[in-house]
C-alpha positions in Angstrom: 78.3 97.3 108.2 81.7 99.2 106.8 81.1 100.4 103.7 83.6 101.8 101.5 83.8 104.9 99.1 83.3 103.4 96.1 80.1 101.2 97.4 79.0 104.6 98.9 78.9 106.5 95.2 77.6 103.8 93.9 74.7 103.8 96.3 73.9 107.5 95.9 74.2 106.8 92.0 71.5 105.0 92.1 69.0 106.9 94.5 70.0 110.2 93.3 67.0 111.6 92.0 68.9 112.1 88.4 68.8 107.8 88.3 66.1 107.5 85.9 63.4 105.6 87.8 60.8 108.3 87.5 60.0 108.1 91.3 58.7 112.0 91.3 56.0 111.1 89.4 54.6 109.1 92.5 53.1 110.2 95.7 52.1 107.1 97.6 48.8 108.5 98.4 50.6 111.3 100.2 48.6 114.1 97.5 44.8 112.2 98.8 46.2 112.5 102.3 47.2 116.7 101.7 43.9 117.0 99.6 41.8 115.6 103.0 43.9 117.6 105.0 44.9 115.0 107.2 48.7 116.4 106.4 48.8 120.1 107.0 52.2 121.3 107.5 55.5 119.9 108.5 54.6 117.8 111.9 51.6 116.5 110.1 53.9 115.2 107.2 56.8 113.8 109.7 54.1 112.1 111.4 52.5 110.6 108.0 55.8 109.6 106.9 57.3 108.1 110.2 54.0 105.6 110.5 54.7 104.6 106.5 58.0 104.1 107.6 57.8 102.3 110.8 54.2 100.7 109.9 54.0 100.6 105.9 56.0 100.4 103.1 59.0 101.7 104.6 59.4 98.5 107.1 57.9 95.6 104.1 60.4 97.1 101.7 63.3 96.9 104.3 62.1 92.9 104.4 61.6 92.7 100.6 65.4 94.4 100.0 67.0 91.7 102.6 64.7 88.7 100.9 65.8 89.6 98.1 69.3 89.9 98.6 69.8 86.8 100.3 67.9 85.1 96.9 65.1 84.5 99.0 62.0 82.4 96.9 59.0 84.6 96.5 60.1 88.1 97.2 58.9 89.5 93.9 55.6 87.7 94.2 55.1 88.9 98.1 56.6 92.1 97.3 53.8 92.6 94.6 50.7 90.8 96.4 51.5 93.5 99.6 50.5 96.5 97.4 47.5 97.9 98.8 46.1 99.5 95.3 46.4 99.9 92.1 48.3 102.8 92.0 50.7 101.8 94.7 51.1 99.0 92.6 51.6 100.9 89.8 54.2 103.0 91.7 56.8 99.5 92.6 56.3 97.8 89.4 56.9 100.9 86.9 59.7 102.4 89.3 61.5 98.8 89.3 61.3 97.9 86.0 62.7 101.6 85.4 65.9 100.6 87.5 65.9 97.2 86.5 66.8 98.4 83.0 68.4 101.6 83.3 71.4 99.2 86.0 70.8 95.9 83.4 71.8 99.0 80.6 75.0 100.1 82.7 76.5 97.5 84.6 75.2 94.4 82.5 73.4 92.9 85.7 70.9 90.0 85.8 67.7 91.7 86.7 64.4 90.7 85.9 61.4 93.2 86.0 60.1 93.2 89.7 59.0 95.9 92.7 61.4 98.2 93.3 62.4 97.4 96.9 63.2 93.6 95.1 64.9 94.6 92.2 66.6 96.9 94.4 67.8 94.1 96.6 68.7 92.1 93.9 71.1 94.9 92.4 72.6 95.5 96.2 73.6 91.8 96.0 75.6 91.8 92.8 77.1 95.0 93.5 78.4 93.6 96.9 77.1 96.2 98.8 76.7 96.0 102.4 72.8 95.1 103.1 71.5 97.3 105.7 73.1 100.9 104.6 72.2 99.9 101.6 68.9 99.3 102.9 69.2 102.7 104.8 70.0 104.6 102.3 66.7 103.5 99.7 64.4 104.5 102.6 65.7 107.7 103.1 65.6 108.8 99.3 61.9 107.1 99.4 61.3 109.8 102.3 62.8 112.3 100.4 61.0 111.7 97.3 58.1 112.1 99.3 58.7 115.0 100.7 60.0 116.9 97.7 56.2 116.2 96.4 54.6 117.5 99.5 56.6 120.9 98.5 54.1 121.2 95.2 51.2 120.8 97.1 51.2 122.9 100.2 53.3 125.9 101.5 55.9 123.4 103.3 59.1 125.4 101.8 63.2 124.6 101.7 63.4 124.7 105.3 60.9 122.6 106.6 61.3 120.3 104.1 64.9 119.6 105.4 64.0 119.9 108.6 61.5 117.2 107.6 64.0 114.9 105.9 66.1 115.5 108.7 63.7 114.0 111.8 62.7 111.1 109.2 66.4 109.7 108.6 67.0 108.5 111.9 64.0 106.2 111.2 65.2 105.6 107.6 68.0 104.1 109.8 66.5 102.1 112.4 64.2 100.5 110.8 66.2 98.9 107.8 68.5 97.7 110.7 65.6 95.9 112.5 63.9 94.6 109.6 66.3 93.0 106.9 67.5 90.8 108.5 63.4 89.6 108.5 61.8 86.9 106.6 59.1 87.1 103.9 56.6 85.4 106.8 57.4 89.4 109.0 55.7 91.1 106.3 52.5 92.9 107.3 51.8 96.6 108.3 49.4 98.7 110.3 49.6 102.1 107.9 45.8 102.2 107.2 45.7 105.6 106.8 48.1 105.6 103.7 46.3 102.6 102.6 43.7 104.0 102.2 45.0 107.4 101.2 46.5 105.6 98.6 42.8 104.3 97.1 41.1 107.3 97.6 43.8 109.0 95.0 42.4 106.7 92.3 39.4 109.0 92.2 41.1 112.5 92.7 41.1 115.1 90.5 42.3 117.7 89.4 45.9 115.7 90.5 49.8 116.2 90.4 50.8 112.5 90.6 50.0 108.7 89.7 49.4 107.7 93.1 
């Protein structure tokens, strides 16, 4: 898993928040789950995050980056049949045709329009970057994304904020180590709560975010 300096830049190229992908547009339901107050404050939102982490999203897209960067048949159509709504699949299609375009634009890869977490994987391969920090690195700045909206819509603040990034990375961590290395047949979650978070958005208003 070494990974060298110039694979590390690239990686924090692309999931800087400057990589045009328009990822702070999305909540994954997280702005239904603050507006039910089901998330509170900073536990309640490390606790939110770690089961769409470990449960959710954050383990199938681990599986959809390592599918996809091993070529395997299927990803994109798994990866877009595992969205739970609309506006979850809103979120992976818009942000992966967004960086699809913006890397096809600046390194002159081959990449089709597809969920993020696949297009993603896709990109990792051709760049030769080393699967799971790659894989590592995509959940953390999908954790921080999150969190950075959860700022907007309830006192949270700098500090707990970090301190909330902080307790999710170790997660970020272990569970792109134990999971891309999965096949297509692993994927499957137990996240309901953000499932359904995630529907219940559809009909919220007033609102910050598309999902």
């Amino acid at each position: 898993m070494t990974i060298t300096t110039e694979q590390l830049l690239t990686l924090t190229q692309w999931l800087s928040p400057a990589y045009p992908v328009g990822a702070f547009v999305f909540s994954h339901g997280l702005e239904s789950a603050i507006a039910d107050a089901q998330v509170q404050d900073r536990d309640s939102l490390i606790a939110w995050l770690s089961a769409v982490l470990e449960q959710g999203a954050g383990r199938n897209d681990a599986i959809l980056i390592g599918a996809a960067y091993r070529g395997d048949q299927g990803a994109a159509a798994y990866g877009a049949a595992l969205q739970p709504a609309r506006e979850r699949l809103l979120e992976a299609r818009s942000q992966g045709a967004a960086f699809a375009k913006i890397t096809r634009d600046v390194r002159g890869y081959d990449l089709p329009d597809a969920v993020f977490p696949v297009v993603f994987g896709w990109a990792a391969r051709q760049a030769q970057l080393p699967l799971v920090p790659a894989a590592q690195v995509y959940l953390q700045a999908f954790v921080t994304n999150l969190v950075q909206g959860a700022q907007r819509l309830m006192p949270l603040g700098q500090t707990r904020a970090q301190q909330a990034i902080e307790a999710l990375s170790p997660i970020c961590a272990q569970v792109a180590l134990e999971n891309t290395g999965a096949s297509l047949q692993d994927l499957g979650g137990f996240a309901l709560a953000a499932d359904i978070a995630a529907m219940r958005h559809e009909g919220l208003q007033p609102r910050l975010f598309r999902s």
